[in-house]
C-alpha positions in Angstrom: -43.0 -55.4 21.5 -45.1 -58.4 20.9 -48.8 -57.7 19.0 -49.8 -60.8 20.0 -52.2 -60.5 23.3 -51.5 -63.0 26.2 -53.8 -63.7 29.1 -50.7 -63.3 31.3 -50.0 -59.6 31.9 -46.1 -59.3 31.8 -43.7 -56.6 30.3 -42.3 -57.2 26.7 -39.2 -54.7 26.2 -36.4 -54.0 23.4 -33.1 -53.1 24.0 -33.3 -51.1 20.8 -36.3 -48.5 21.8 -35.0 -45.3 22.9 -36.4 -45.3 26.6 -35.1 -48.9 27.2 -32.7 -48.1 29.7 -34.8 -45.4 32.0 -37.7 -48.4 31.5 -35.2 -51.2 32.9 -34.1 -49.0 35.5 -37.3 -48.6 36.8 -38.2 -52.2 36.9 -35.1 -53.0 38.7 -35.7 -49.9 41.2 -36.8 -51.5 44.8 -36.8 -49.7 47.9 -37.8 -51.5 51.2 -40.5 -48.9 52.4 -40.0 -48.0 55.4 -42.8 -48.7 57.7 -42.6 -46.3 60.5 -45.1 -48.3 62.2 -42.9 -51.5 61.9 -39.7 -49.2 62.9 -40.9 -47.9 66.1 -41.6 -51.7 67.3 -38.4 -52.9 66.6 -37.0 -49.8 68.7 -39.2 -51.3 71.4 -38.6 -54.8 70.7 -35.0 -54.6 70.9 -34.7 -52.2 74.1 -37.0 -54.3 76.0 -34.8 -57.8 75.2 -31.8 -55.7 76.1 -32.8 -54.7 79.3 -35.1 -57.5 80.2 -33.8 -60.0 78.8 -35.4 -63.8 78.9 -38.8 -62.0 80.1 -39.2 -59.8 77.8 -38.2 -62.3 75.0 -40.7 -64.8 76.6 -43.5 -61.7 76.9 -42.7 -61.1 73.1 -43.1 -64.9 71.9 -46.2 -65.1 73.7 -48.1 -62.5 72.0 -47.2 -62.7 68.8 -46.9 -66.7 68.3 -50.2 -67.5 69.9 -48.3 -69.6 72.9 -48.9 -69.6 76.7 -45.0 -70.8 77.4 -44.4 -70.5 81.1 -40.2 -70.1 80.7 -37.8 -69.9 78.6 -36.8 -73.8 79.1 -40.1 -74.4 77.5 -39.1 -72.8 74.3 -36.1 -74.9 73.7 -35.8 -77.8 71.7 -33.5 -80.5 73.0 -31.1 -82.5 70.8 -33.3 -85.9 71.0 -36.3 -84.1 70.1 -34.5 -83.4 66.7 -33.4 -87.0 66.4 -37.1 -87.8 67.0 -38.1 -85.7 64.0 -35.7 -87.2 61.9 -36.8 -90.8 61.8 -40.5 -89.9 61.5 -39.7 -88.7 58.2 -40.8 -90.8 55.3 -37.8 -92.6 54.2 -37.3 -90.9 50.9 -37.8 -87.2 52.0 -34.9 -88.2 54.9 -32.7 -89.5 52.4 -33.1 -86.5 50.6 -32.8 -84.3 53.0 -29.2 -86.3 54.6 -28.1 -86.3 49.9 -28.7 -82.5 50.0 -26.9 -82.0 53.4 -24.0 -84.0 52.3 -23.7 -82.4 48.8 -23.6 -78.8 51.2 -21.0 -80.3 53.0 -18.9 -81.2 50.5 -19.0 -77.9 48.1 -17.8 -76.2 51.5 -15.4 -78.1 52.6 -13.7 -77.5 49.1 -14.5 -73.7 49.3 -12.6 -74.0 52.9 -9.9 -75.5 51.2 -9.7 -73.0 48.6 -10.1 -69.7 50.8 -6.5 -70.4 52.4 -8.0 -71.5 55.6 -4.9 -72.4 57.6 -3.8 -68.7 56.7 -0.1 -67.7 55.5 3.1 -66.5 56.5 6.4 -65.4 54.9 10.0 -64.0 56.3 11.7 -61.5 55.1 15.6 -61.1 54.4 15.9 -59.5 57.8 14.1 -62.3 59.5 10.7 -60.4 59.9 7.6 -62.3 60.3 4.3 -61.3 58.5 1.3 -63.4 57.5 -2.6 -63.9 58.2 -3.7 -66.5 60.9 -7.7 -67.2 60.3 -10.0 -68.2 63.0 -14.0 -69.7 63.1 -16.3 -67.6 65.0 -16.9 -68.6 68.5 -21.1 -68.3 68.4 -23.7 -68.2 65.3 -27.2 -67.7 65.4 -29.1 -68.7 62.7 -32.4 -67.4 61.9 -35.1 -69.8 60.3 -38.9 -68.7 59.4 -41.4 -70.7 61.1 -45.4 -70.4 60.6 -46.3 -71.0 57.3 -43.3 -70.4 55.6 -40.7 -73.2 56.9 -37.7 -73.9 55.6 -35.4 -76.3 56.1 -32.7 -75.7 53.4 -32.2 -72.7 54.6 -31.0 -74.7 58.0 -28.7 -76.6 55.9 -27.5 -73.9 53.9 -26.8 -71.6 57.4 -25.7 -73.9 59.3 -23.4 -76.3 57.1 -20.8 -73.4 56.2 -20.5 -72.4 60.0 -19.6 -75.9 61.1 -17.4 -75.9 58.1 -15.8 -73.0 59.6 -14.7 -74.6 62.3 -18.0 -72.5 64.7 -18.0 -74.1 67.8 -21.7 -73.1 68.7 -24.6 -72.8 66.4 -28.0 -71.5 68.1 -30.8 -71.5 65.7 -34.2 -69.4 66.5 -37.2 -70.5 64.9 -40.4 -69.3 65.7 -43.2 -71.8 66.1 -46.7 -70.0 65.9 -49.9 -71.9 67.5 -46.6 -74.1 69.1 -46.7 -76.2 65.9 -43.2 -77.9 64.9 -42.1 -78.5 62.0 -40.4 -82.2 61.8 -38.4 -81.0 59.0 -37.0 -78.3 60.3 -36.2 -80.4 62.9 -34.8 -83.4 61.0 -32.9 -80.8 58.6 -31.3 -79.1 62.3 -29.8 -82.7 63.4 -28.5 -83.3 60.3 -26.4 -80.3 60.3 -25.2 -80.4 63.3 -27.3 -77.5 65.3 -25.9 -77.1 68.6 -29.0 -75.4 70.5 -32.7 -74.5 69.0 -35.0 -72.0 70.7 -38.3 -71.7 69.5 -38.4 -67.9 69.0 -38.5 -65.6 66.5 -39.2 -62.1 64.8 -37.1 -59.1 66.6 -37.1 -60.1 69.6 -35.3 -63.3 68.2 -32.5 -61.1 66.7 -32.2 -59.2 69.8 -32.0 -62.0 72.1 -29.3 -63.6 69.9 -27.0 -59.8 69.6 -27.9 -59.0 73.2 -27.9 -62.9 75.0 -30.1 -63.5 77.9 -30.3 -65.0 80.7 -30.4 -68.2 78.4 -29.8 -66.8 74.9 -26.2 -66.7 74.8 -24.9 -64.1 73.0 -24.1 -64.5 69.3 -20.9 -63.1 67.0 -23.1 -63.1 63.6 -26.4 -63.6 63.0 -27.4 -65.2 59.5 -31.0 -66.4 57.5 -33.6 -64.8 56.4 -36.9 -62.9 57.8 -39.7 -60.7 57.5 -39.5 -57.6 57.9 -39.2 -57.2 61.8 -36.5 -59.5 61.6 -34.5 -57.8 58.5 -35.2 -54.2 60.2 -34.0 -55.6 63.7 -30.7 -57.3 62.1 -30.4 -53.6 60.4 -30.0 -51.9 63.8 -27.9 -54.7 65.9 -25.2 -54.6 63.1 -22.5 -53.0 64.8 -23.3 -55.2 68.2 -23.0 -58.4 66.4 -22.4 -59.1 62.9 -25.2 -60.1 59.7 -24.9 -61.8 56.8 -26.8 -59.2 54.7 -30.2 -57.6 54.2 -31.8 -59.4 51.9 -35.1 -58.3 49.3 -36.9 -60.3 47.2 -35.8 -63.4 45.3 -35.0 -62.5 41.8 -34.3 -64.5 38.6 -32.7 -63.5 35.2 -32.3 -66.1 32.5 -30.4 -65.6 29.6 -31.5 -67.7 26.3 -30.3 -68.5 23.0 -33.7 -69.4 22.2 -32.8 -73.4 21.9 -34.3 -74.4 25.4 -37.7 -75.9 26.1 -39.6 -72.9 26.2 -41.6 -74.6 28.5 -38.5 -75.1 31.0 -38.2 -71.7 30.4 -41.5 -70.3 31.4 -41.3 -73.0 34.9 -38.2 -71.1 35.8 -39.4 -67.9 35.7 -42.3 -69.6 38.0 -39.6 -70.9 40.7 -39.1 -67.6 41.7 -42.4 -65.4 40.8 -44.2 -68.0 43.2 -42.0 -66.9 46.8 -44.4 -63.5 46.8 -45.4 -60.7 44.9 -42.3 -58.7 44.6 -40.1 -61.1 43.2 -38.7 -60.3 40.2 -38.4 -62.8 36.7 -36.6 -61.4 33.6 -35.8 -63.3 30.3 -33.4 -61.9 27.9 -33.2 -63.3 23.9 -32.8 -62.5 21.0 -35.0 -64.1 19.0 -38.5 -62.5 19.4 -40.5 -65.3 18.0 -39.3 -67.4 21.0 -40.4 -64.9 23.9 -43.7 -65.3 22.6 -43.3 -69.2 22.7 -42.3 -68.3 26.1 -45.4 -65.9 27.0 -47.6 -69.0 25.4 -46.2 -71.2 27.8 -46.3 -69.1 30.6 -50.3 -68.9 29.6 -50.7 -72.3 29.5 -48.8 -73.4 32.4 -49.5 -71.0 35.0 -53.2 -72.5 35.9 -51.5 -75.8 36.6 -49.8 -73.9 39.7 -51.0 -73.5 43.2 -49.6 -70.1 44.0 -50.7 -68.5 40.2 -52.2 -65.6 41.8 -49.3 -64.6 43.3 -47.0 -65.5 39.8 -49.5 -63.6 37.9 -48.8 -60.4 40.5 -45.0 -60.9 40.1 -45.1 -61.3 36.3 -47.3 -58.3 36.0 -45.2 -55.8 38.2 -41.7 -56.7 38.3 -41.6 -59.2 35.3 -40.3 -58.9 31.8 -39.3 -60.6 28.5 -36.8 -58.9 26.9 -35.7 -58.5 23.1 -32.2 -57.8 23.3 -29.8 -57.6 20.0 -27.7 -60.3 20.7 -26.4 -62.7 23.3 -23.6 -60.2 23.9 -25.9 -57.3 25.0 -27.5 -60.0 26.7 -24.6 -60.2 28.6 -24.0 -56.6 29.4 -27.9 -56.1 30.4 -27.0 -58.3 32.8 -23.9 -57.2 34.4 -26.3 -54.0 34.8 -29.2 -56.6 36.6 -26.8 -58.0 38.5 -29.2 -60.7 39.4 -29.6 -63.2 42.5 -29.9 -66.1 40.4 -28.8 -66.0 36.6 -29.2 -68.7 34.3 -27.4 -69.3 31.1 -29.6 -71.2 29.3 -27.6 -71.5 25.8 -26.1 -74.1 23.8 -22.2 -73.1 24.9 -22.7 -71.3 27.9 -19.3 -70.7 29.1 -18.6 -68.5 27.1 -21.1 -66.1 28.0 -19.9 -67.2 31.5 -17.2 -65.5 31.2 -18.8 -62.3 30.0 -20.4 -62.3 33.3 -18.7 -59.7 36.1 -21.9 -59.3 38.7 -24.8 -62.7 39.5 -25.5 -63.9 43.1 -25.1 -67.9 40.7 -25.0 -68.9 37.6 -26.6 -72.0 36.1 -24.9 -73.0 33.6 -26.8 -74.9 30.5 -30.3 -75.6 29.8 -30.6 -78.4 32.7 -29.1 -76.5 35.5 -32.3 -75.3 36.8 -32.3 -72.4 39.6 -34.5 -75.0 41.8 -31.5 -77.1 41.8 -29.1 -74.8 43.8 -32.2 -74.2 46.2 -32.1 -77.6 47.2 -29.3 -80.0 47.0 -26.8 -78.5 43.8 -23.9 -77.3 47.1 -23.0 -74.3 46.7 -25.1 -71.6 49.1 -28.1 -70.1 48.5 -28.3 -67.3 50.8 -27.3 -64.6 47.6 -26.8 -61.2 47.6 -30.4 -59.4 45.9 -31.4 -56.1 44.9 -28.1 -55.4 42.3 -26.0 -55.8 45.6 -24.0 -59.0 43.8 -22.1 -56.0 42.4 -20.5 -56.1 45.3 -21.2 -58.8 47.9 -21.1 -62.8 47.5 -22.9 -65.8 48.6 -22.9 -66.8 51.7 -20.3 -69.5 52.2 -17.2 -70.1 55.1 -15.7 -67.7 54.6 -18.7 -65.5 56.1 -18.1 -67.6 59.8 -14.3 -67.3 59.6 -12.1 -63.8 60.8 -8.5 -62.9 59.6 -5.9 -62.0 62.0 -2.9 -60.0 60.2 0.8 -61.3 61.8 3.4 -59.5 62.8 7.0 -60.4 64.2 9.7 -58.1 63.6 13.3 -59.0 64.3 15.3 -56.6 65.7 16.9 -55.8 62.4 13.8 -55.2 60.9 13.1 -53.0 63.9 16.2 -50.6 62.6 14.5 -49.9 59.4 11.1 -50.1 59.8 11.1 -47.7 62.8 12.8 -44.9 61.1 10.2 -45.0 58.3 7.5 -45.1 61.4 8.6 -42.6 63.1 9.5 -40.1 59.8 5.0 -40.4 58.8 3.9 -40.6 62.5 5.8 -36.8 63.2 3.8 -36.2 60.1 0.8 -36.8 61.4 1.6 -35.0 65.1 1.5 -38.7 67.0 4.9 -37.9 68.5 4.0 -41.1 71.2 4.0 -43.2 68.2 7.3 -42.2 66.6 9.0 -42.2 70.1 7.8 -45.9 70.6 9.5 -46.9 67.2 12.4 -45.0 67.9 13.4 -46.3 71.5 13.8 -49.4 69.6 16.3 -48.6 67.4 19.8 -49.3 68.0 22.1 -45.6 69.5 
């Protein structure tokens, strides 16, 4: 650990100490609490919408966005309203906005390509049929924060993949508090093709969208992110519809060979300490000397930004520069991390790359910044958080798309295949299932 004292107020670890593992385990350990409070108004939130329906949705969106809407109609956003929004954007935030939306586009139409999209079949020697026929959803509902935390890559990044797909209907929910619209929200939700947008949101949102109303139609998935209400209300209509995932806070580990800009360094742990307090920033190097360039940059820089306080809270309690031995243990902490967003910020990074089994992304190389994939890289940015890339992926076509398994047996086929049928299902006292293999095979 570093003698040197810092103004900023962040964890300096070792791989080498004795209690480093028990220590990192505890700095990765995050539990959503549950609020009973917040619980018990979902409960209510959701049974109301699914009994009530539009009224209940409408009493809901009232109280809790400040509005005095008088229907439902009054809460949707036609499609010229989004093309209105779209050309009163200043000229160089649409053409960014249209660049990013294309570069979307274009990662996932390659990623539909490469999942097998038009599915598979094969015939066997007896002339049996099998193979996978894959199909978009019918419906998506998309889920975009409104109020003060507005989004609009996170319409592109929802909504691109499901058009991708092949989704024939996208209904984004957005809630609109005080009844102010955002124009790029708007501009971002014509660009991508948004079939239908309701300004709702919270539980109620997610209920109307599992349940449908008497004009929220109802939904196959629901995707994007939320606050609480919203992730504890997609928690209990999984099942009814399906989810993307739940997701925590943002997280960020960079992994450094000590030859980047310390100062690039430092920004990048910024990017993702500035979304809120419990977002987690971790740097892993070897060379001790350069975490404390790191920490000294992280001093000097962080009164330059607007949301320090909460940086400084996000260092303090879920933040950490880490000695580790070498860039291979580096590697290994990692796979343990399992991060949302790891960069590789090395000299050869590939192969360190390929050391890597669990990461939401990588960014490969010092000038592949995390911001980049936020915006306009093309691949998703809806990650798994929370150690869950250990097992889930980002969000991408394949999340809008179904698989059908295939199955046409020829009547030779039937001859062996039903013997071996009926032999297991005797086996398992499902006599109905054996005899209906059986009366297929030839006397």
């Amino acid at each position: 650990m570093s003698s040197q004292r810092y103004e900023t107020q962040l964890s300096r670890l070792d791989s080498s100490a004795p209690d480093f593992a028990p220590t990192l385990r505890q700095l990765l350990a995050f539990e959503a609490s549950e609020d009973a409070a917040i619980d018990a108004s979902v409960v209510e939130i959701l049974q109301a919408v699914r009994t009530r329906g539009d009224a209940a949705v409408l009493e809901f969106t009232n109280r809790f966005d400040r509005l005095t809407a008088q229907s439902m109609s009054a809460l949707q956003i036609d499609a010229q309203e989004l093309q209105v929004a779209l050309a009163s954007l200043p000229s160089e935030r649409r053409q960014a906005l249209e660049a990013a939306a294309a570069r979307v586009r274009a990662y996932h139409e390659v990623q539909k390509r490469e999942c097998g999209s038009a599915g598979f079949s094969y015939t066997e020697a007896d002339g049996t049929v099998l193979g996978q026929n894959v199909t978009p959803l019918d419906r998506v509902g998309i889920y975009v924060p409104g109020g003060k935390a507005a989004y609009p890559s996170s319409v592109l990044m929802n909504a691109i993949p499901a058009k991708v797909a092949g989704v024939q209907e996208i209904i984004m929910v957005v809630p609109t508090p005080d009844g102010v619209r955002n124009p790029l929200v708007l501009a971002a939700a014509a660009i991508a093709g948004v079939d239908k947008v309701i300004t709702i949101g919270g539980a109620q949102a997610v209920a109307a969208l599992a349940y449908g109303t008497e004009s929220v139609p109802q939904v196959d998935k629901i995707v994007g992110p939320g606050n609480a209400y919203v992730a504890n209300a997609k928690r209990r209509v999984f099942g009814t519809v399906g989810i993307d995932m739940i997701a925590g806070p943002s997280e960020i580990l960079v992994l450094c060979d000590g030859t980047t800009d310390p100062d690039w360094v430092a920004m990048d742990l910024f990017s993702q300490a500035e979304h809120d307090e419990l977002a987690q920033s971790i740097l892993l190097c070897p060379d001790a000397d350069y975490l404390d360039r790191v920490h000294a940059s992280i001093d000097r820089l962080i009164a330059t930004m607007p949301r320090a306080d909460i940086i400084r809270t996000s260092l303090r309690d879920r933040g950490a520069l880490i000695k580790v031995r070498d860039m291979q243990e580096a590697c290994a902490i990692a796979n343990e991390i399992a991060a949302e967003h790891l960069e590789i910020s090395a000299v050869e990074p590939r192969q360190w790359a390929e050391q890597i089994r669990h990461a939401g992304a990588m960014f490969l190389g010092r000038f592949s910044s995390e911001s980049l994939g936020d915006y306009c890289a093309g691949p998703n940015h809806v990650l798994p958080t929370s150690r869950t890339a250990r097992f889930s992926s980002p969000l991408g076509v394949y999340d809008f798309q179904k698989r059908s398994s295939m199955i046409e047996v020829s009547e030779t086929g039937a001859q062996s295949l039903g013997k071996i049928a009926a032999e297991l299902a005797y086996g398992e006292g499902l006599p109905a299932h054996a005899r209906s293999a059986e009366l297929r095979l030839k006397s």
